[in-house]
C-alpha positions as protocol buffer text, in pm:
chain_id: "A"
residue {
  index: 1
  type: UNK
  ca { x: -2806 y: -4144 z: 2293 }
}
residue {
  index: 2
  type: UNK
  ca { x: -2489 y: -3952 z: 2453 }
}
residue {
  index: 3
  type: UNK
  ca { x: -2309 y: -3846 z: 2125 }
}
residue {
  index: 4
  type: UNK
  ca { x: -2103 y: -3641 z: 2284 }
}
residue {
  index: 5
  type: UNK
  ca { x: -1927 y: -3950 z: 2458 }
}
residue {
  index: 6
  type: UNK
  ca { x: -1535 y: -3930 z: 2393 }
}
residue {
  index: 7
  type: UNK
  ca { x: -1529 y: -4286 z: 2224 }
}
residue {
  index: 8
  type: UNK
  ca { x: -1869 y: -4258 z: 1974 }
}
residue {
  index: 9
  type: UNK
  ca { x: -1692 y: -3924 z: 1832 }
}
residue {
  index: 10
  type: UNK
  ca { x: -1355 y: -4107 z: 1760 }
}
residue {
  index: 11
  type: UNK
  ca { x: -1521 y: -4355 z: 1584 }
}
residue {
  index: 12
  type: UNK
  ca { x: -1724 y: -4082 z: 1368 }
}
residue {
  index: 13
  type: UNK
  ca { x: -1364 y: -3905 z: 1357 }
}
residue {
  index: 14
  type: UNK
  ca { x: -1247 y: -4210 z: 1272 }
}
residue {
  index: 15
  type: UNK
  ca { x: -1457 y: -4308 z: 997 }
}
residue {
  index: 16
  type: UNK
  ca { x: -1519 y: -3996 z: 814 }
}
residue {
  index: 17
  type: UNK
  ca { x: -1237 y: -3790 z: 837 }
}
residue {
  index: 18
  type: UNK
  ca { x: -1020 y: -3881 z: 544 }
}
residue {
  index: 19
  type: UNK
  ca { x: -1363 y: -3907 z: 306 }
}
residue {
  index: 20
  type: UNK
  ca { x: -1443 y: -3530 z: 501 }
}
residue {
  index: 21
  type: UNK
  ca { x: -1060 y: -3412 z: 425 }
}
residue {
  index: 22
  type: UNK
  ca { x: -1112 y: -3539 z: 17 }
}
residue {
  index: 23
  type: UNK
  ca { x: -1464 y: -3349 z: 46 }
}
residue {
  index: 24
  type: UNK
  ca { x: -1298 y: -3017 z: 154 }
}
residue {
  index: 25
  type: UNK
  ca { x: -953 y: -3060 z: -57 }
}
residue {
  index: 26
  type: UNK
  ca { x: -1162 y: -3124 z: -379 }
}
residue {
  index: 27
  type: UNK
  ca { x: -1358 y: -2805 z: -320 }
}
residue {
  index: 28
  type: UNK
  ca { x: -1078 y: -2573 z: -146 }
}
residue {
  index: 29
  type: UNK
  ca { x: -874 y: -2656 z: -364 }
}
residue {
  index: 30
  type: UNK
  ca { x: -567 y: -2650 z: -85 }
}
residue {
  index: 31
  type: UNK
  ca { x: -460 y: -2887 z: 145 }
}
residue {
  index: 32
  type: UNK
  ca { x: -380 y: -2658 z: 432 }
}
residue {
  index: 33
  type: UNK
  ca { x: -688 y: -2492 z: 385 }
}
residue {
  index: 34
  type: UNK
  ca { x: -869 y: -2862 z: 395 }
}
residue {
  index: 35
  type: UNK
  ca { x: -730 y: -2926 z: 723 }
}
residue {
  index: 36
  type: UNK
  ca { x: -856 y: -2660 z: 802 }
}
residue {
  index: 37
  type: UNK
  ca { x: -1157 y: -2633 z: 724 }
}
residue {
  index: 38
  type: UNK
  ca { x: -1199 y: -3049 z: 824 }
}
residue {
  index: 39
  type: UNK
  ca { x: -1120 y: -2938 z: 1181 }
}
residue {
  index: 40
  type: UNK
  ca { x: -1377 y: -2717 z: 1175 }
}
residue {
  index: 41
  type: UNK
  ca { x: -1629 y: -2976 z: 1031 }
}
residue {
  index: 42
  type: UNK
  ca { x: -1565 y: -3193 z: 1359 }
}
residue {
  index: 43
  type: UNK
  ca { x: -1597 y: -2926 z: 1565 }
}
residue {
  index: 44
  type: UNK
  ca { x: -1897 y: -2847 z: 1443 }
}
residue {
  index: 45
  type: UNK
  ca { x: -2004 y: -3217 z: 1459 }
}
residue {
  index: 46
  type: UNK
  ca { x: -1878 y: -3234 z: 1813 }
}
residue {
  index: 47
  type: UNK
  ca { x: -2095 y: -2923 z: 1937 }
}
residue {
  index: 48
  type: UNK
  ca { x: -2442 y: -3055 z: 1728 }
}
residue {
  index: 49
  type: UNK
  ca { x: -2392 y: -3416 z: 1764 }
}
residue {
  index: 50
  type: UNK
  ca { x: -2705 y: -3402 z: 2020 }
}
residue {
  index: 51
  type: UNK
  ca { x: -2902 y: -3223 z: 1802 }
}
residue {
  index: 52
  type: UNK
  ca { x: -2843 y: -3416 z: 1504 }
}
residue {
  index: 53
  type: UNK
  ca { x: -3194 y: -3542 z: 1413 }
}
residue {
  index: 54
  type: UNK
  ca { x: -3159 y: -3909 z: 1201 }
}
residue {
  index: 55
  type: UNK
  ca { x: -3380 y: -3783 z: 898 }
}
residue {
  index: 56
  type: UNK
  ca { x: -3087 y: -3840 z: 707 }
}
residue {
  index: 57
  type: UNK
  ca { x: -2731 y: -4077 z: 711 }
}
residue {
  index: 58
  type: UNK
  ca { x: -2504 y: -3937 z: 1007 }
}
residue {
  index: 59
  type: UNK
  ca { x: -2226 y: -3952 z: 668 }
}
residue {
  index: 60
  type: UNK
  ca { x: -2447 y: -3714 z: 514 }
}
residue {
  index: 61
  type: UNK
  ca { x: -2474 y: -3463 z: 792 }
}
residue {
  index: 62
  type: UNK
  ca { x: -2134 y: -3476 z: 813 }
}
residue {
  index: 63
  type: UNK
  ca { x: -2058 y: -3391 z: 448 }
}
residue {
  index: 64
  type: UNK
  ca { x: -2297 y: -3154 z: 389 }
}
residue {
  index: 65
  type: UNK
  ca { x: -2150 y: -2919 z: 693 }
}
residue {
  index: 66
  type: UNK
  ca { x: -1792 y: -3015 z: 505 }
}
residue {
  index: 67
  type: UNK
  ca { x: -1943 y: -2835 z: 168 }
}
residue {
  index: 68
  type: UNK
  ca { x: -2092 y: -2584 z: 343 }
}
residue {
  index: 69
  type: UNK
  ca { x: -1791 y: -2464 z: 519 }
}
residue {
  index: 70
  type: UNK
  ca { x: -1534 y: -2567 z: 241 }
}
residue {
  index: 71
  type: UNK
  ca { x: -1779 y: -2226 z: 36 }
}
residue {
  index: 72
  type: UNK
  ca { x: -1804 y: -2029 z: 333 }
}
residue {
  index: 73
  type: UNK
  ca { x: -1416 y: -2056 z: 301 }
}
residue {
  index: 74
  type: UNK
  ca { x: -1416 y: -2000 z: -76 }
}
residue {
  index: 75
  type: UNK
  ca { x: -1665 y: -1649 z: -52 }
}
residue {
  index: 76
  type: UNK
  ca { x: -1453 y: -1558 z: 232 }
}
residue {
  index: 77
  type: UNK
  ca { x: -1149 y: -1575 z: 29 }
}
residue {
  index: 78
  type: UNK
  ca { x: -1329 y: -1393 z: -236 }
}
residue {
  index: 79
  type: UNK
  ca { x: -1422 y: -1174 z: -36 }
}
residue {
  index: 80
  type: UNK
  ca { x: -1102 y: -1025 z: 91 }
}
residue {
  index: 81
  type: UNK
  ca { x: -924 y: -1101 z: -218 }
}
residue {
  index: 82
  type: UNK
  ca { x: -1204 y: -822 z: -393 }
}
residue {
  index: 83
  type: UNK
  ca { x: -1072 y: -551 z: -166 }
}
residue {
  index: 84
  type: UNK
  ca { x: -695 y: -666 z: -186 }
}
residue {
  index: 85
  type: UNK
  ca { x: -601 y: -391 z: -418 }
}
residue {
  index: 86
  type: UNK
  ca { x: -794 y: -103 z: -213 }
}
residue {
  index: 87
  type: UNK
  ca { x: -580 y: -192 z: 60 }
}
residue {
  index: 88
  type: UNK
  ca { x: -249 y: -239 z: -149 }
}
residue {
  index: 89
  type: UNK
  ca { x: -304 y: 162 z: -257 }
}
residue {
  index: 90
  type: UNK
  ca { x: -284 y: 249 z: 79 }
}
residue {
  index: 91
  type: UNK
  ca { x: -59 y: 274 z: 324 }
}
residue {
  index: 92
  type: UNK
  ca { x: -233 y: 19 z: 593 }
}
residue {
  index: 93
  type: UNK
  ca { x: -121 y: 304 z: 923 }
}
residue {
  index: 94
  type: UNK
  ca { x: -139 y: 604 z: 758 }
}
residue {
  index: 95
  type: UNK
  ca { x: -367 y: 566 z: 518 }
}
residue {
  index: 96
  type: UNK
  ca { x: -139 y: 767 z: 221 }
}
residue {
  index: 97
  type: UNK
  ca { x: -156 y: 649 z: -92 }
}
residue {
  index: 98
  type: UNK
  ca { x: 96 y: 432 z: -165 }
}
residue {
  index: 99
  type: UNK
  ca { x: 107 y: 410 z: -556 }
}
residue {
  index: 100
  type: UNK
  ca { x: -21 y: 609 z: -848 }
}
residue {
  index: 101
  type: UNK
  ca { x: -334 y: 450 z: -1020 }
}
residue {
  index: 102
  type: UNK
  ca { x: -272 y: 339 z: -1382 }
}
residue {
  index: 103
  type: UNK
  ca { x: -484 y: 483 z: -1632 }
}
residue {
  index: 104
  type: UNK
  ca { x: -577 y: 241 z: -1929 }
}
residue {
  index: 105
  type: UNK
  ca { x: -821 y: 395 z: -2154 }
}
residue {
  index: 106
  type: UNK
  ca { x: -964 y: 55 z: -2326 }
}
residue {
  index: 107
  type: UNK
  ca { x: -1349 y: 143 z: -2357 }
}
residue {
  index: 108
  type: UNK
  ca { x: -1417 y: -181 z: -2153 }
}
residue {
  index: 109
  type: UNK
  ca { x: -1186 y: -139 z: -1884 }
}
residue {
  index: 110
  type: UNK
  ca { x: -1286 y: 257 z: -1868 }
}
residue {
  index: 111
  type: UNK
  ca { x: -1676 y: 108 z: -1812 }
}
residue {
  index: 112
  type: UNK
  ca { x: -1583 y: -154 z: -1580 }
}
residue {
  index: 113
  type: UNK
  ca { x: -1446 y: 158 z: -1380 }
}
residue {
  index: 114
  type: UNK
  ca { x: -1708 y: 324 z: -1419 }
}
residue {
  index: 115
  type: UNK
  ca { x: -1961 y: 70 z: -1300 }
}
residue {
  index: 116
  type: UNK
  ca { x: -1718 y: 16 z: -999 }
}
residue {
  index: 117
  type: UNK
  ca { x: -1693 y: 410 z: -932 }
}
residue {
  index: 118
  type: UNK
  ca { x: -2070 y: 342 z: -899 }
}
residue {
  index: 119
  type: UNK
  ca { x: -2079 y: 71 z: -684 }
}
residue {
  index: 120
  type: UNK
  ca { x: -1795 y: 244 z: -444 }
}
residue {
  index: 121
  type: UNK
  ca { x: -2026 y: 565 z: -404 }
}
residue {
  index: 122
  type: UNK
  ca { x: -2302 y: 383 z: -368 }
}
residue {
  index: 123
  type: UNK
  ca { x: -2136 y: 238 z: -56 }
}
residue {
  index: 124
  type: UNK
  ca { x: -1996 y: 593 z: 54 }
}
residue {
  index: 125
  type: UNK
  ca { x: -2313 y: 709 z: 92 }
}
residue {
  index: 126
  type: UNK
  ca { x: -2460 y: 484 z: 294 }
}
residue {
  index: 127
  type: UNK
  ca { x: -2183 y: 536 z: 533 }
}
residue {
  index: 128
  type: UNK
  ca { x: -2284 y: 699 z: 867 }
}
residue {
  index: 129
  type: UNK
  ca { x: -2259 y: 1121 z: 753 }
}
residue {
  index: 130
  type: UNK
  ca { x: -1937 y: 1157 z: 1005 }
}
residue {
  index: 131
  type: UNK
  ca { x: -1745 y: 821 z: 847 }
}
residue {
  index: 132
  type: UNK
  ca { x: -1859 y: 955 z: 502 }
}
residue {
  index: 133
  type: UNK
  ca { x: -1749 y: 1284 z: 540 }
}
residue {
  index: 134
  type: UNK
  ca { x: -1412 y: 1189 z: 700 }
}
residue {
  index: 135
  type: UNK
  ca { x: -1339 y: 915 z: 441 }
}
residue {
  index: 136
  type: UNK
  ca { x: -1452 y: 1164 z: 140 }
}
residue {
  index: 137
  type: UNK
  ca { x: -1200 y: 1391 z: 285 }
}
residue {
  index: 138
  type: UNK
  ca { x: -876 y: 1239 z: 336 }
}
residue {
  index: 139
  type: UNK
  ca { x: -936 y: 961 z: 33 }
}
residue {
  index: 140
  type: UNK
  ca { x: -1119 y: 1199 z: -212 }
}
residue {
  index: 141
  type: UNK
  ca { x: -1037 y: 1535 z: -167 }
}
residue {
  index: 142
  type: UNK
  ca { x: -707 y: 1483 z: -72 }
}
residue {
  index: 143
  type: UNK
  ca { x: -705 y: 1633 z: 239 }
}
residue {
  index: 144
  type: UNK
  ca { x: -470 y: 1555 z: 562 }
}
residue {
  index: 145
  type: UNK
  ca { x: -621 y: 1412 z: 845 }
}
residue {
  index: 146
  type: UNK
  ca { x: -497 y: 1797 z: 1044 }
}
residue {
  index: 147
  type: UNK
  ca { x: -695 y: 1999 z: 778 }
}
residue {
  index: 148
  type: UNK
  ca { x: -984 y: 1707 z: 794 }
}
residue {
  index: 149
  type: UNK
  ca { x: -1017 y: 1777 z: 1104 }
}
residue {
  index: 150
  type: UNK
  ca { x: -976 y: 2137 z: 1118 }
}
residue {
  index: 151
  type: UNK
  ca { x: -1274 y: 2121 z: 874 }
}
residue {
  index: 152
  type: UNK
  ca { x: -1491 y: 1844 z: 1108 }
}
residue {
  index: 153
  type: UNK
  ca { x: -1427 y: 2029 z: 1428 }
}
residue {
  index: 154
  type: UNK
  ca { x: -1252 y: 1737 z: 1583 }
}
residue {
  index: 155
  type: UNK
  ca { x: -923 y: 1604 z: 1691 }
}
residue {
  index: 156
  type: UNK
  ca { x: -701 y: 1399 z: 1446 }
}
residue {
  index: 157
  type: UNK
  ca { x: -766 y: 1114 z: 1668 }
}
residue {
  index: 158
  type: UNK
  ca { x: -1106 y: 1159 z: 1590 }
}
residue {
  index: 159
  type: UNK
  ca { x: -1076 y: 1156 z: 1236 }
}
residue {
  index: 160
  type: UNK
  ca { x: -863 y: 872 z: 1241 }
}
residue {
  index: 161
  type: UNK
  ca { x: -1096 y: 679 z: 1404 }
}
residue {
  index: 162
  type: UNK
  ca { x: -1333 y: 742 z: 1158 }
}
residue {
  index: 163
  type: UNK
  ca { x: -1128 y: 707 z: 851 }
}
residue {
  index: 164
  type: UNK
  ca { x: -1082 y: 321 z: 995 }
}
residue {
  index: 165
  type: UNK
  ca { x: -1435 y: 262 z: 1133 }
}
residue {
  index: 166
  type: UNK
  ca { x: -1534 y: 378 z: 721 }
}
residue {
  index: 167
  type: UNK
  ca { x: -1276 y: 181 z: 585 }
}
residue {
  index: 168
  type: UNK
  ca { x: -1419 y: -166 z: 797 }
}
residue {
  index: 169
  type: UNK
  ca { x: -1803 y: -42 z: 673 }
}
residue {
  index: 170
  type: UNK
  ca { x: -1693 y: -42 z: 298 }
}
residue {
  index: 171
  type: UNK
  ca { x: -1576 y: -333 z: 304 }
}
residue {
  index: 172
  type: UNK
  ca { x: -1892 y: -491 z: 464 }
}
residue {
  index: 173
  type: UNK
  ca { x: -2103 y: -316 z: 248 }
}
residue {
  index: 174
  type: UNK
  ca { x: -1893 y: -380 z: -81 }
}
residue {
  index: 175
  type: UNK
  ca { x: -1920 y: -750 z: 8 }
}
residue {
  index: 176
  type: UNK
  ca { x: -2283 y: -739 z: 36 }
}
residue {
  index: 177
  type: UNK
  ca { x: -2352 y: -508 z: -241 }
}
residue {
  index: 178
  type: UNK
  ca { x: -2138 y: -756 z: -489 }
}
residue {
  index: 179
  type: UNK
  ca { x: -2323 y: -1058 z: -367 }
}
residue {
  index: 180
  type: UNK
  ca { x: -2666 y: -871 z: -473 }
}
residue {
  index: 181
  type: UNK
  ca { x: -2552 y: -800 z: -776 }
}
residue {
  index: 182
  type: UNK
  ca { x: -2444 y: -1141 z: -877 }
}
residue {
  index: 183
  type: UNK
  ca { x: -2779 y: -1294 z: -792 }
}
């Protein structure tokens, strides 16, 4: 069967796009982001169509990649919206820090800080040792990216590139060492 004829996808469009669009709206919890992630559903229908294997409803392929990708949206969202407020403290070219961190000495707060000092290190160190050291430096310590990289032996270009590359590899590994946690 030839799913990937022009006029059987219309119909499948046709069918199960508004029930697809209620799927993702009622999980999302946005319309934009329903649209969005509805288009995506087809697409994905459109590229697997031939593959599709009839072990169960066609409908029920269909909404089962809708509540998969309406999550994928949700922990992606999550996701970014964990590390929002490391990248509101610094300055997103320079890398300065932008404001003063509030200190709240509430016992619980003070060992949620703790436990996410932990989890932060945790990830520094299993940075690669020149990202680690560079990031330790200019975050940590204090230093400017000049005396950073007076102390690596490298060019400020250098250092910058390795401030960002450790940056990117934190957040990776923060996201994965969250979703360990929680299971």
């Amino acid at each position: 069967m030839a799913y990937k004829n022009e006029n059987t996808f219309q119909h499948l469009f046709n069918i199960h796009q508004k029930k697809t669009y209620n799927i993702c709206l009622n999980i999302v919890q946005n319309s934009e982001d329903a649209e969005d992630v509805t288009q995506e559903v087809f697409m994905e229908v459109y590229r697997s169509l031939d593959a599709f294997n009839n072990n169960a409803a066609l409908s029920t392929w269909i909404y089962r990649i809708a509540v998969n990708k309406s999550f994928d949206l949700l922990k992606a969202k999550k996701r970014r919206k964990r590390f929002a407020f490391i990248t509101q403290l610094f300055h997103h070219e320079t890398g300065e820090q932008l404001h003063d961190i509030a200190h709240f000495d509430h016992p619980g707060v003070m060992l949620e800080n703790k436990e996410r000092s932990q989890i932060l290190y945790q990830a520094i160190n299993n940075l690669p040792e020149s990202q680690k050291t560079a990031f330790v430096l200019l975050k940590i310590e204090g230093f400017s990216q000049k005396e950073t990289a007076d102390i690596m032996k490298l060019s400020e270009k250098a250092v910058e590139a390795l401030n960002q590359r450790a940056k990117i590899n934190l957040k990776k590994l923060l996201g994965k060492m969250y979703d360990e946690r929680r299971i």
